[in-house]
PDB file of the backbone (N, CA, C, O) and the ligand in Angstrom, with CONECT records:
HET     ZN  A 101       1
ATOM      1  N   UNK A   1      50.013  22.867-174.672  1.00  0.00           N
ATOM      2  CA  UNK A   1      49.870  23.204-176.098  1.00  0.00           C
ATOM      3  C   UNK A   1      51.220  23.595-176.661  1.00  0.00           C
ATOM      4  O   UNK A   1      51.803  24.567-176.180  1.00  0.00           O
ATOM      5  N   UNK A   2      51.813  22.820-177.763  1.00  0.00           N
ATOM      6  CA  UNK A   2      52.965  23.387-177.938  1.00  0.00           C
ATOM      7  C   UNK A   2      52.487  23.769-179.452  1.00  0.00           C
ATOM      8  O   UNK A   2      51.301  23.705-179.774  1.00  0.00           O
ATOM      9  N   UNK A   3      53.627  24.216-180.447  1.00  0.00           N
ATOM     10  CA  UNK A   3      53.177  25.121-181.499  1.00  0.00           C
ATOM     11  C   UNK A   3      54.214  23.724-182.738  1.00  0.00           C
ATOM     12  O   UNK A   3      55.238  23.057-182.596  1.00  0.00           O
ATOM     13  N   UNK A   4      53.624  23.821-183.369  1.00  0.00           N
ATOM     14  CA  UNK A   4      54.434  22.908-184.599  1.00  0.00           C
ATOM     15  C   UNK A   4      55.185  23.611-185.578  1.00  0.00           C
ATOM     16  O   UNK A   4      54.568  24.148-186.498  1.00  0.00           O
ATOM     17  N   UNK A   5      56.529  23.698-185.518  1.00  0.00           N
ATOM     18  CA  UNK A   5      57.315  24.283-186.637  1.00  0.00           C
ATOM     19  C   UNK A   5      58.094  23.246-187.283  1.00  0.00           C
ATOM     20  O   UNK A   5      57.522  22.581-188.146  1.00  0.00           O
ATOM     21  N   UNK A   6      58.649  23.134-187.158  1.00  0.00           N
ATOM     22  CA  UNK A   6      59.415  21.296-188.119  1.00  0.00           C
ATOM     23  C   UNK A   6      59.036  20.233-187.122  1.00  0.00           C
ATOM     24  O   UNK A   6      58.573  20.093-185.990  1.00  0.00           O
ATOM     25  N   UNK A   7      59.577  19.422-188.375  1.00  0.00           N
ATOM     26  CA  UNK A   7      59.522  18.032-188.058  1.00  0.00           C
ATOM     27  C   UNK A   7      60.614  17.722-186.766  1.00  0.00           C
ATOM     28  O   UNK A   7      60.479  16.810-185.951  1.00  0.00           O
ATOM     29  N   UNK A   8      61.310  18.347-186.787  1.00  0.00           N
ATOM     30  CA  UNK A   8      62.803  17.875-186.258  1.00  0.00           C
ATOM     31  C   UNK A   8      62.272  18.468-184.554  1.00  0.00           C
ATOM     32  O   UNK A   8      62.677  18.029-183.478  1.00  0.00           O
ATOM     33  N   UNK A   9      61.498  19.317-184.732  1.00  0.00           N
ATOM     34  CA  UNK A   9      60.845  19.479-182.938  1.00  0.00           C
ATOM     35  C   UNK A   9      60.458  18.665-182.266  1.00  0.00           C
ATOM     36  O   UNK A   9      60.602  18.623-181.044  1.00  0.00           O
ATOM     37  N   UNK A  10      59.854  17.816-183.001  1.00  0.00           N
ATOM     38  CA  UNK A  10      58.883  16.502-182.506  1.00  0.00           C
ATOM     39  C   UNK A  10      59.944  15.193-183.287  1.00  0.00           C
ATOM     40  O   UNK A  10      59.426  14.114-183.575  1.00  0.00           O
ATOM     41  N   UNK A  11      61.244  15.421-183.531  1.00  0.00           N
ATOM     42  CA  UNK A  11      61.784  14.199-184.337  1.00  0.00           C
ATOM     43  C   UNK A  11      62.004  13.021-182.866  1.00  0.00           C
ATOM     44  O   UNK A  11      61.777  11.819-183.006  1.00  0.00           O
ATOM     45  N   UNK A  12      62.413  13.549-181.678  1.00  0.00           N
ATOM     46  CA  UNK A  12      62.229  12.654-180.437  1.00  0.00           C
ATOM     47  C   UNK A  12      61.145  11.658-180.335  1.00  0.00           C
ATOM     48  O   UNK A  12      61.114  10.448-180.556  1.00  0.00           O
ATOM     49  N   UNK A  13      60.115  12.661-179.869  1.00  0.00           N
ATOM     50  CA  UNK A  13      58.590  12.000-179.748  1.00  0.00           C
ATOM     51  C   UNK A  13      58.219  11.214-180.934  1.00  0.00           C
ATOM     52  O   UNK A  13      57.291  10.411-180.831  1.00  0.00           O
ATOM     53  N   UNK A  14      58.840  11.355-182.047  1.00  0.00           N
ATOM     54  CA  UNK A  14      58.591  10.358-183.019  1.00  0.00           C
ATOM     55  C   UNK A  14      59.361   9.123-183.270  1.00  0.00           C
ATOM     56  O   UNK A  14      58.775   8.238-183.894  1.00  0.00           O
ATOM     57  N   UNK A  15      60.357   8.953-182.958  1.00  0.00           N
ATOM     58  CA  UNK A  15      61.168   8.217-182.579  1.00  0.00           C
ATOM     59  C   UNK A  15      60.656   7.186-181.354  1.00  0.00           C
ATOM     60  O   UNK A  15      60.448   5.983-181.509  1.00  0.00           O
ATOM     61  N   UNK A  16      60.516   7.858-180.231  1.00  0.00           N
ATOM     62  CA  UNK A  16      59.294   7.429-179.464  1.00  0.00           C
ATOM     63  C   UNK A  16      58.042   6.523-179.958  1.00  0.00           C
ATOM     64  O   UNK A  16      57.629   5.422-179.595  1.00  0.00           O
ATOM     65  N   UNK A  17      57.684   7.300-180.782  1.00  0.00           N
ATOM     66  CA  UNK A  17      56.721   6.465-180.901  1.00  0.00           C
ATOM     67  C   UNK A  17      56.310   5.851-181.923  1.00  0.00           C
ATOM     68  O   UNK A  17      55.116   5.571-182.029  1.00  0.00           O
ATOM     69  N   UNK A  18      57.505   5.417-183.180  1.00  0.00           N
ATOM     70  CA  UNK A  18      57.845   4.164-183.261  1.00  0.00           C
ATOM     71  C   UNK A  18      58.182   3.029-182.782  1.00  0.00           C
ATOM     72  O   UNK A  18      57.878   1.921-183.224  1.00  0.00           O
ATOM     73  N   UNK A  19      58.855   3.300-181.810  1.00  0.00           N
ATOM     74  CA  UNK A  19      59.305   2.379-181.061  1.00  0.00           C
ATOM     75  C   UNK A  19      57.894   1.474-179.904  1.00  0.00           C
ATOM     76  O   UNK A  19      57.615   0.289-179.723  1.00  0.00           O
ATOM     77  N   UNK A  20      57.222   3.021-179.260  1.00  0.00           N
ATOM     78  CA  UNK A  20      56.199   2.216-178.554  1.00  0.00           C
ATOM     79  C   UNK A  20      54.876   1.819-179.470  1.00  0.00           C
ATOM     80  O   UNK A  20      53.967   1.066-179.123  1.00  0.00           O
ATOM     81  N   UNK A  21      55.022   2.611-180.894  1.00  0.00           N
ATOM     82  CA  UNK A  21      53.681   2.526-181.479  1.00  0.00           C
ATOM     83  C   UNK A  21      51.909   1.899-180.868  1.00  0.00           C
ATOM     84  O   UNK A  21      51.072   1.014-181.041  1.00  0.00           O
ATOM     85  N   UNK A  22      52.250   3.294-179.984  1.00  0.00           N
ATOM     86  CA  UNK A  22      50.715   3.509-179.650  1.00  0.00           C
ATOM     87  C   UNK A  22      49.247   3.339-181.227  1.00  0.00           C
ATOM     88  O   UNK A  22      49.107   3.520-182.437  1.00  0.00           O
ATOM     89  N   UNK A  23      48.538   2.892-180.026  1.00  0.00           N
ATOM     90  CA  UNK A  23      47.083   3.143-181.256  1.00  0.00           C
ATOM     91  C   UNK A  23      46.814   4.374-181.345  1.00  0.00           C
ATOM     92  O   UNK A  23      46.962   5.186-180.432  1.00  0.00           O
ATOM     93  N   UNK A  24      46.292   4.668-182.734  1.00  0.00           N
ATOM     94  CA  UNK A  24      45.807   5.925-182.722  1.00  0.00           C
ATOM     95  C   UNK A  24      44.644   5.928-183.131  1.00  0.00           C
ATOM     96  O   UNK A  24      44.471   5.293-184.172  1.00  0.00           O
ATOM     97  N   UNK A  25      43.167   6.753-182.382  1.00  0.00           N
ATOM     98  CA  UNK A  25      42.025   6.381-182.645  1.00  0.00           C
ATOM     99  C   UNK A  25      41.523   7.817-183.372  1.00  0.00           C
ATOM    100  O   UNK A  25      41.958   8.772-182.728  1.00  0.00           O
ATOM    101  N   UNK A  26      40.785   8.196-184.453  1.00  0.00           N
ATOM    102  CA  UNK A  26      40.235   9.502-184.944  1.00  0.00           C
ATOM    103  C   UNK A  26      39.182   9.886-184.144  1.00  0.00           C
ATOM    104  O   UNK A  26      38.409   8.970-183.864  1.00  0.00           O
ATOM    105  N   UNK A  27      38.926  10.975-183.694  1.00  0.00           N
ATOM    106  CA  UNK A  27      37.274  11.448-182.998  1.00  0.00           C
ATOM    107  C   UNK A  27      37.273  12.029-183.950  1.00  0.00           C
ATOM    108  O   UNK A  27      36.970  11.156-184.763  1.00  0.00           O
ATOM    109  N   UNK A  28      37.423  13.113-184.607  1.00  0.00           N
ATOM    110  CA  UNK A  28      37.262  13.743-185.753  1.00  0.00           C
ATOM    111  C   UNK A  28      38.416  14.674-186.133  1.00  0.00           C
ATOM    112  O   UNK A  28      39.371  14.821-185.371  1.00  0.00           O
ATOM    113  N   UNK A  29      38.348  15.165-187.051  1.00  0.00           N
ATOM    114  CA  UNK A  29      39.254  16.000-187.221  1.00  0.00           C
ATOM    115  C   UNK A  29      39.956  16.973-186.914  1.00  0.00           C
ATOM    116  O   UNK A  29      39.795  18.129-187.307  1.00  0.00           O
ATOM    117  N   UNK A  30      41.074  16.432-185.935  1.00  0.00           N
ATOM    118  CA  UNK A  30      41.912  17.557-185.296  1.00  0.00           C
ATOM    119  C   UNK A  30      41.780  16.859-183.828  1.00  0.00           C
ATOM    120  O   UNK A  30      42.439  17.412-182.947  1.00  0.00           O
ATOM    121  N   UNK A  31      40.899  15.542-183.389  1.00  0.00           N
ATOM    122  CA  UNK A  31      41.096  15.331-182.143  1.00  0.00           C
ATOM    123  C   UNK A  31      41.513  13.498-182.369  1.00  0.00           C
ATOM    124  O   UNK A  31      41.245  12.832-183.369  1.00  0.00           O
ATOM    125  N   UNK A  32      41.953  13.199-181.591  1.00  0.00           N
ATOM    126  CA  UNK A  32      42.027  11.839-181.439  1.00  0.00           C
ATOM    127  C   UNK A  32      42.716  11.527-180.177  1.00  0.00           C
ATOM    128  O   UNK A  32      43.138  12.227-179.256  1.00  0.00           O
ATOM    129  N   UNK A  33      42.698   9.865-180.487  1.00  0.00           N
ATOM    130  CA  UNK A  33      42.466   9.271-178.716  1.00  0.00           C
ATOM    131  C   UNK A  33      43.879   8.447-178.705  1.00  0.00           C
ATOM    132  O   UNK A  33      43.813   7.637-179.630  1.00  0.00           O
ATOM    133  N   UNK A  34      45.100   8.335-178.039  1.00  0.00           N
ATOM    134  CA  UNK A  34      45.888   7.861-177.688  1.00  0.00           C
ATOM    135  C   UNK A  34      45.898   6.729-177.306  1.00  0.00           C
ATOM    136  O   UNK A  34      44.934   6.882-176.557  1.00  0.00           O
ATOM    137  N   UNK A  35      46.226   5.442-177.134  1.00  0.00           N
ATOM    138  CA  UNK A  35      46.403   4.460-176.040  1.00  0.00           C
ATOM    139  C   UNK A  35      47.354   3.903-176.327  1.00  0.00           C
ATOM    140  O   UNK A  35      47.597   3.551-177.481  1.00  0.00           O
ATOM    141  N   UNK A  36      48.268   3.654-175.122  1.00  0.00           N
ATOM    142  CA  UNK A  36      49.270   3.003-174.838  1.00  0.00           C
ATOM    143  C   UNK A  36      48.975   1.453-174.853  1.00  0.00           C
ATOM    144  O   UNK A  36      48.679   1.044-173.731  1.00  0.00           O
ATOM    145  N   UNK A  37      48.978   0.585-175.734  1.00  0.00           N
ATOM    146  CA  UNK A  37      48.639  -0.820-175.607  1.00  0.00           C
ATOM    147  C   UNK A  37      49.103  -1.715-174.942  1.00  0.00           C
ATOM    148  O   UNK A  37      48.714  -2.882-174.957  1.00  0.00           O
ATOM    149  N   UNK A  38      50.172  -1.166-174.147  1.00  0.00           N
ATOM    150  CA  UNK A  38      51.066  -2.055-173.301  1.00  0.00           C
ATOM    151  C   UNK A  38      50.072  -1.744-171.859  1.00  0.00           C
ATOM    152  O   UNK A  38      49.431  -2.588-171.232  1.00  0.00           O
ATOM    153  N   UNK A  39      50.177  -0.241-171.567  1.00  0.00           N
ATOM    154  CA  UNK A  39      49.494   0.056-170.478  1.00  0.00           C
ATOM    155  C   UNK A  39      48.076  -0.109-170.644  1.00  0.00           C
ATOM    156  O   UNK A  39      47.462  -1.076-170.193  1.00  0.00           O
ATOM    157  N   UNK A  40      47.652   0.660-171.172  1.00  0.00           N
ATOM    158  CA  UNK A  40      46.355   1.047-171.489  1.00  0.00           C
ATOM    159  C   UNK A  40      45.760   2.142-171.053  1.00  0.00           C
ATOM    160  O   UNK A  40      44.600   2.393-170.726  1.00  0.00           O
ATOM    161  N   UNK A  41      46.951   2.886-171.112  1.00  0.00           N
ATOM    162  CA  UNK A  41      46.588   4.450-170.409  1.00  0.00           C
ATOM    163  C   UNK A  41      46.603   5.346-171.986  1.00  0.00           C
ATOM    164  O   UNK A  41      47.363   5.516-172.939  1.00  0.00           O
ATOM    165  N   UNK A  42      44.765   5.901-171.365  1.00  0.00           N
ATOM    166  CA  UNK A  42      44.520   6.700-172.816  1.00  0.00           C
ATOM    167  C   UNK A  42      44.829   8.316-172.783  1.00  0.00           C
ATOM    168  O   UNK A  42      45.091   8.911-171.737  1.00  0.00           O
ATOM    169  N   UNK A  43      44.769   8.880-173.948  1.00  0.00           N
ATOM    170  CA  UNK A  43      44.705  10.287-173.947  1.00  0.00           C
ATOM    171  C   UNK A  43      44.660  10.865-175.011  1.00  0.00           C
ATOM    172  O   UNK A  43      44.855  10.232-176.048  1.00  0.00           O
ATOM    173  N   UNK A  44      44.390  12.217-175.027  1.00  0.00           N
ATOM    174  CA  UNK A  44      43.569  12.631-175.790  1.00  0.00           C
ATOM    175  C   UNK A  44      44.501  13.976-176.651  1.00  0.00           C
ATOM    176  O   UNK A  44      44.903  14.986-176.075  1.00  0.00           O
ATOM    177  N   UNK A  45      44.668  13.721-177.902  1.00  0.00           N
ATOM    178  CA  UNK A  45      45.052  15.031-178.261  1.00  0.00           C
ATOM    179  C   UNK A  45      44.672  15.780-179.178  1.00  0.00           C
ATOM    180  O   UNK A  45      43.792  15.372-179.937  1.00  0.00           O
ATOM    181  N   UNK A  46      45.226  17.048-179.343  1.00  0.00           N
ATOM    182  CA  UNK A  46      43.825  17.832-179.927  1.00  0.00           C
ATOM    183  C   UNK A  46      45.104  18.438-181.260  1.00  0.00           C
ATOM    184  O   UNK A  46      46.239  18.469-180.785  1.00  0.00           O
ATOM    185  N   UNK A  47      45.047  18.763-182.354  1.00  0.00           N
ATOM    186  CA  UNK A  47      45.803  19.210-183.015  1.00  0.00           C
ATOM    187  C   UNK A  47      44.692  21.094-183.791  1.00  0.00           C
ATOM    188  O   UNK A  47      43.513  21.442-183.726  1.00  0.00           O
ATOM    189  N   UNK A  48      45.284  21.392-184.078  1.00  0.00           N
ATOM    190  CA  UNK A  48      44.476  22.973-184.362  1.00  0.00           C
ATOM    191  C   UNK A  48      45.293  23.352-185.235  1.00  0.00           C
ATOM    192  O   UNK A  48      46.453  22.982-185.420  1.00  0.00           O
ATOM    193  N   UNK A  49      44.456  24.369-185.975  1.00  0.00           N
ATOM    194  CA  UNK A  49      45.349  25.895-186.964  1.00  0.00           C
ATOM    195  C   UNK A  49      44.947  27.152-186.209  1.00  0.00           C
ATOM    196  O   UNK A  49      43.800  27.252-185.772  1.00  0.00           O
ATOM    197  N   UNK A  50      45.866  28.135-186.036  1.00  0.00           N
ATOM    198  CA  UNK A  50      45.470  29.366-185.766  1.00  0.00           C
ATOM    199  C   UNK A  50      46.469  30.171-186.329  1.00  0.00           C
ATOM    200  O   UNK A  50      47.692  30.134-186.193  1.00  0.00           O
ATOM    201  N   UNK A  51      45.487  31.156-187.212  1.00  0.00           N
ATOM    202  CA  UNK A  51      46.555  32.116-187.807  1.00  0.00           C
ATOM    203  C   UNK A  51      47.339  31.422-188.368  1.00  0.00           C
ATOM    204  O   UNK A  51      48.502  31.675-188.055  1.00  0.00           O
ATOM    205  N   UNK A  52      47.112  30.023-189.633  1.00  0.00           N
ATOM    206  CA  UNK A  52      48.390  29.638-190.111  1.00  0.00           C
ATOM    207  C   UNK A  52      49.099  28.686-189.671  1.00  0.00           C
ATOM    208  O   UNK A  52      49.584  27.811-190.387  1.00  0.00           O
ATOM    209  N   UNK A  53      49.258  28.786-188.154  1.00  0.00           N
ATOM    210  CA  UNK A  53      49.985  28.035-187.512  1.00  0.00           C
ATOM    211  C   UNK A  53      49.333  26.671-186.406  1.00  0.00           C
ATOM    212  O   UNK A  53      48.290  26.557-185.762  1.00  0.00           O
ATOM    213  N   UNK A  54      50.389  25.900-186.576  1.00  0.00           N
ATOM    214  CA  UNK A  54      49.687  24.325-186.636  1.00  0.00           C
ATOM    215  C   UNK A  54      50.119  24.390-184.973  1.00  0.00           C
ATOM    216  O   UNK A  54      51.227  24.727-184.557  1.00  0.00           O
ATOM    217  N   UNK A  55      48.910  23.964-184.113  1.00  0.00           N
ATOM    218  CA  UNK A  55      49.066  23.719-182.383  1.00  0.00           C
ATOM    219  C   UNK A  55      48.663  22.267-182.354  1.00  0.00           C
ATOM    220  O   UNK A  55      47.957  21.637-183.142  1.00  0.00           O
ATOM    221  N   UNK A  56      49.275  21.894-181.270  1.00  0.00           N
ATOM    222  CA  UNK A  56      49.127  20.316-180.745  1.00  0.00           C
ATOM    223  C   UNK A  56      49.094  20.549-178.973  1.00  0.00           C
ATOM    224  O   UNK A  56      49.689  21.403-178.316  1.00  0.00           O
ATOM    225  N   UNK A  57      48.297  19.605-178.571  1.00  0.00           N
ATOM    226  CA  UNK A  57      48.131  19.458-177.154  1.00  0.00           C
ATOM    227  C   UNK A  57      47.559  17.867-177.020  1.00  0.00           C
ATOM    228  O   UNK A  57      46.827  17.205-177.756  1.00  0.00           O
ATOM    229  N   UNK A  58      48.289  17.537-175.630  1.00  0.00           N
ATOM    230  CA  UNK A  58      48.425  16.204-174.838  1.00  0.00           C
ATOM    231  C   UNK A  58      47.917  16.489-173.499  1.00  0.00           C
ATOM    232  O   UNK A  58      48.348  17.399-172.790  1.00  0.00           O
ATOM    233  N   UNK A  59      46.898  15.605-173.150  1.00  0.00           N
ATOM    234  CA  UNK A  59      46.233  15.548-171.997  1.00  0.00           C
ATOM    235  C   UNK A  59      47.114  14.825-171.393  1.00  0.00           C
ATOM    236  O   UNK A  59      46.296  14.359-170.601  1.00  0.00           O
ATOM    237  N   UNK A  60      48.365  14.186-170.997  1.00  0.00           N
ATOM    238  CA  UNK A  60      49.295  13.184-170.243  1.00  0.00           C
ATOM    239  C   UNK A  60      50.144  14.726-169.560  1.00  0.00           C
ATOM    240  O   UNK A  60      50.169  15.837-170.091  1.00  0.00           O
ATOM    241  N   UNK A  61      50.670  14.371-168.458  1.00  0.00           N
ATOM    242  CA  UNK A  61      51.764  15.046-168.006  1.00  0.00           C
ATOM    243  C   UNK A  61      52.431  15.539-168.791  1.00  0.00           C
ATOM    244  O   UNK A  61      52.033  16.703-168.828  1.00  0.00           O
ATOM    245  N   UNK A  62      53.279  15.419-169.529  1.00  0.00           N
ATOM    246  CA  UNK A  62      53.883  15.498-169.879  1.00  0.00           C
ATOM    247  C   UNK A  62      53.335  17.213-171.354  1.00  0.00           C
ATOM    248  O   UNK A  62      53.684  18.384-171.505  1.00  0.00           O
ATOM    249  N   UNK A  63      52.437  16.313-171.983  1.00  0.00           N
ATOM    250  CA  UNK A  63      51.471  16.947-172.783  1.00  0.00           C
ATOM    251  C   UNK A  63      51.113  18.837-172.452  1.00  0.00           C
ATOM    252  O   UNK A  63      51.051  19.894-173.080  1.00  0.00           O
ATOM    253  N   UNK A  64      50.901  18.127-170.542  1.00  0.00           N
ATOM    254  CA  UNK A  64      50.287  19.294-170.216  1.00  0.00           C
ATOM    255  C   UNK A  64      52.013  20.333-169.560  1.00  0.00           C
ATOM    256  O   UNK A  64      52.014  21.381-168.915  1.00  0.00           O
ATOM    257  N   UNK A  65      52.626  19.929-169.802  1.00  0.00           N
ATOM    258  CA  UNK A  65      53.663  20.531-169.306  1.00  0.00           C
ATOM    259  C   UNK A  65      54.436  21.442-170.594  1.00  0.00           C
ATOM    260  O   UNK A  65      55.490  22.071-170.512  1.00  0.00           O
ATOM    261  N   UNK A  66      53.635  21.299-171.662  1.00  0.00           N
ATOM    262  CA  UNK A  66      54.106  21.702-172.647  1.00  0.00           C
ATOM    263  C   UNK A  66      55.158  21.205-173.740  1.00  0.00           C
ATOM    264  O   UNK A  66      55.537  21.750-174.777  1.00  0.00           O
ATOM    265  N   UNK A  67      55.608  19.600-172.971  1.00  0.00           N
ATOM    266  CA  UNK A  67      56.815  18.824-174.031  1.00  0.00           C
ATOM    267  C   UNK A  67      55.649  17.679-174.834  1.00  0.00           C
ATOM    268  O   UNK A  67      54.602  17.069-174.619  1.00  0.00           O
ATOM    269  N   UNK A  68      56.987  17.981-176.178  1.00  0.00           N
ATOM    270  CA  UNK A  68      56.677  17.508-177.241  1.00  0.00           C
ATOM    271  C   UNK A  68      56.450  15.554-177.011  1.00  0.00           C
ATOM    272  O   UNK A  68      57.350  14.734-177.191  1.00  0.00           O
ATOM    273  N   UNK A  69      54.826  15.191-176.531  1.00  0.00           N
ATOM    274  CA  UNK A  69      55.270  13.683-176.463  1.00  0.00           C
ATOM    275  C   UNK A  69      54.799  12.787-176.889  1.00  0.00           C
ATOM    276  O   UNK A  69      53.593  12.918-177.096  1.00  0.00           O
ATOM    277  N   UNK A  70      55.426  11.406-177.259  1.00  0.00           N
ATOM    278  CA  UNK A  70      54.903  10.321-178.934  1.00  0.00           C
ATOM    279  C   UNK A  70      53.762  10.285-178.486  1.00  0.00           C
ATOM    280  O   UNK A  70      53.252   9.613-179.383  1.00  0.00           O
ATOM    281  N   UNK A  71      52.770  10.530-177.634  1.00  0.00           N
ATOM    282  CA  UNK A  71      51.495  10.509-178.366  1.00  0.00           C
ATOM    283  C   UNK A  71      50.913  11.453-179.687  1.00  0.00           C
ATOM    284  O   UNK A  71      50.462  11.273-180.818  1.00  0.00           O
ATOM    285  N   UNK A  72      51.324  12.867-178.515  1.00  0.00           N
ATOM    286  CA  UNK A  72      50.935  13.961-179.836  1.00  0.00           C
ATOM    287  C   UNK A  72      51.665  13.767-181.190  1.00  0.00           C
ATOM    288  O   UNK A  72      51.244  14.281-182.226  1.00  0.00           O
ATOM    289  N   UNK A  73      53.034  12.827-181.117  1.00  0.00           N
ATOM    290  CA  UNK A  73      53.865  12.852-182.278  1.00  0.00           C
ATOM    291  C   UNK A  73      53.166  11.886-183.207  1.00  0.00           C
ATOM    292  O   UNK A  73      53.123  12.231-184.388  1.00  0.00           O
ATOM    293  N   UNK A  74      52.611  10.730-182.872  1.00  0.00           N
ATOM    294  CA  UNK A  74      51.494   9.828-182.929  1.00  0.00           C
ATOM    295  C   UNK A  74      50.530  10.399-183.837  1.00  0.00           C
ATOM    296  O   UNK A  74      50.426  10.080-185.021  1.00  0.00           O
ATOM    297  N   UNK A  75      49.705  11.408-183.128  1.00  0.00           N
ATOM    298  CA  UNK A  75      48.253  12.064-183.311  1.00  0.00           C
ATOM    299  C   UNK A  75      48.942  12.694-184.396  1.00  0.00           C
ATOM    300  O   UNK A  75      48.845  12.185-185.513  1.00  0.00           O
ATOM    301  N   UNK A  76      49.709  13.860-184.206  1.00  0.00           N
ATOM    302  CA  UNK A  76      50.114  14.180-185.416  1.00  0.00           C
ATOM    303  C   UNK A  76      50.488  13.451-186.907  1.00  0.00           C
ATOM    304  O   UNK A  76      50.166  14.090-187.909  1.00  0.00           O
ATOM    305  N   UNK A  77      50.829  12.781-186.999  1.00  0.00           N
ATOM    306  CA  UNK A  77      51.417  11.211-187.856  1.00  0.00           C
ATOM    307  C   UNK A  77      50.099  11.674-188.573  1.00  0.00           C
ATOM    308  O   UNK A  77      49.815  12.346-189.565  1.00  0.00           O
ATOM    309  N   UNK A  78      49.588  11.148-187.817  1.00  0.00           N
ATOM    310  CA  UNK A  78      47.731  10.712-188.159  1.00  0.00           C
ATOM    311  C   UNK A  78      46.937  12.028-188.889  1.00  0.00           C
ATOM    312  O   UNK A  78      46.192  11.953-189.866  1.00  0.00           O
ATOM    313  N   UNK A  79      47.266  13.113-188.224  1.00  0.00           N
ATOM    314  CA  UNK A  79      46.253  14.165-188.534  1.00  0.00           C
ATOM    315  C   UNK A  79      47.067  14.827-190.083  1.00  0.00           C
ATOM    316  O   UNK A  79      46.479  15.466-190.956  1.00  0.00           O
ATOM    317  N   UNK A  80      48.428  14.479-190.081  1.00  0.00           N
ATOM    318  CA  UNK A  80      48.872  15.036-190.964  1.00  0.00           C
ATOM    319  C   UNK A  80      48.517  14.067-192.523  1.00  0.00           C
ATOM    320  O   UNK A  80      48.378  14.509-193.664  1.00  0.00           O
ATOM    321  N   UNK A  81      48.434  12.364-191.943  1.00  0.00           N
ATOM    322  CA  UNK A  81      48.229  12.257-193.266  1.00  0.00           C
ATOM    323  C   UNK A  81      46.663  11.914-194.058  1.00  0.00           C
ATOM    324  O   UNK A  81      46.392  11.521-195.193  1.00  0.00           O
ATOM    325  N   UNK A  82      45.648  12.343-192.625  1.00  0.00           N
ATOM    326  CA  UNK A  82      44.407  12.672-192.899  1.00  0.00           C
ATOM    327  C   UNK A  82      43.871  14.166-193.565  1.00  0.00           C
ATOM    328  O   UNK A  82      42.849  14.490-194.170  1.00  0.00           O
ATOM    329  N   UNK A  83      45.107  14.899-193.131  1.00  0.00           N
ATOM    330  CA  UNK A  83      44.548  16.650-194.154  1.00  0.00           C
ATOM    331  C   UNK A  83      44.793  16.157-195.422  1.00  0.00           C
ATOM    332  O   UNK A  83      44.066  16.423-196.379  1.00  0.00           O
ATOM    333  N   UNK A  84      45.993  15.298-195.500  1.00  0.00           N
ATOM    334  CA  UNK A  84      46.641  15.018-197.314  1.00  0.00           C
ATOM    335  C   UNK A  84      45.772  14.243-197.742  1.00  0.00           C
ATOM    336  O   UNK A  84      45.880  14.162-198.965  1.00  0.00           O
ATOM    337  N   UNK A  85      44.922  13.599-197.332  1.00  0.00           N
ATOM    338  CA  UNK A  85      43.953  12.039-197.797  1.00  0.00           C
ATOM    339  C   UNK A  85      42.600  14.028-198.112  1.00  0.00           C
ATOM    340  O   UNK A  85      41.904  14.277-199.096  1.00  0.00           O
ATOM    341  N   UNK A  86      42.737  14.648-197.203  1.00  0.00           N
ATOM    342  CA  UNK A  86      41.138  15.388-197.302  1.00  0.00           C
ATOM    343  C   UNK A  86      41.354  16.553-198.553  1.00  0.00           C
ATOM    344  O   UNK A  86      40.487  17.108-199.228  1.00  0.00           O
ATOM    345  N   UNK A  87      42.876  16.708-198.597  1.00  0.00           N
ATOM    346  CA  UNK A  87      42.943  17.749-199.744  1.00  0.00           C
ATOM    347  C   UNK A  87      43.511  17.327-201.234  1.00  0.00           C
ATOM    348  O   UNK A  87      44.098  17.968-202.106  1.00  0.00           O
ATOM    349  N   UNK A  88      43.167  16.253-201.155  1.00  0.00           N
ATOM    350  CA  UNK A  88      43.315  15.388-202.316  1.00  0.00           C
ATOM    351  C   UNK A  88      42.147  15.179-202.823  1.00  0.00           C
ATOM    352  O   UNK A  88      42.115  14.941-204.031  1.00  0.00           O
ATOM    353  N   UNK A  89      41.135  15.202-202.220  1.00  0.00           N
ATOM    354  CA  UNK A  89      39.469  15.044-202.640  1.00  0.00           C
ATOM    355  C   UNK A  89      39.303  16.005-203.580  1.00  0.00           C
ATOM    356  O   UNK A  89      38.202  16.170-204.106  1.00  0.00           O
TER     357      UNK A  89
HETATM  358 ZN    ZN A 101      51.035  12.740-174.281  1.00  0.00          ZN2+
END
């Protein structure tokens, strides 16, 4: 679980993952499903608020090790411009 403060934390993993542009699938809001389309290795990340503050977590190694990685940068992409699509309603 790492904690989201700028963009520029996750500017790697995003970079990343332009480059590999994974799918990104919605389960609902705040979770979605990763896949690597080259591999086809899935995963799962979970994005949250607590107290204000925006958390992200990656079920991959990496995820679980606490680094910032283009999936969650991915999921995030996604979750961020699904709150703006929900608070625009
Ligand atoms: Zn990951």
């Amino acid at each position: 679980m790492i904690q989201l403060t700028t963009a520029t934390a996750i500017e790697k993993a995003i970079k990343k993952a332009r480059t590999v542009k994974p799918r990104v699938r919605v389960n609902c809001f705040g979770s979605y499903t990763v896949t690597n389309k080259r591999t086809g290795a899935t995963y799962t990340v979970t994005c949250e608020k607590r107290d204000g503050k925006r958390f992200a977590s990656c079920t991959c190694r990496a995820g679980e090790l606490g680094r910032a990685c283009y999936h969650l940068a991915a999921a995030v992409a996604a979750h961020i411009q699904l709150a703006t699509e929900q608070a625009s309603h």
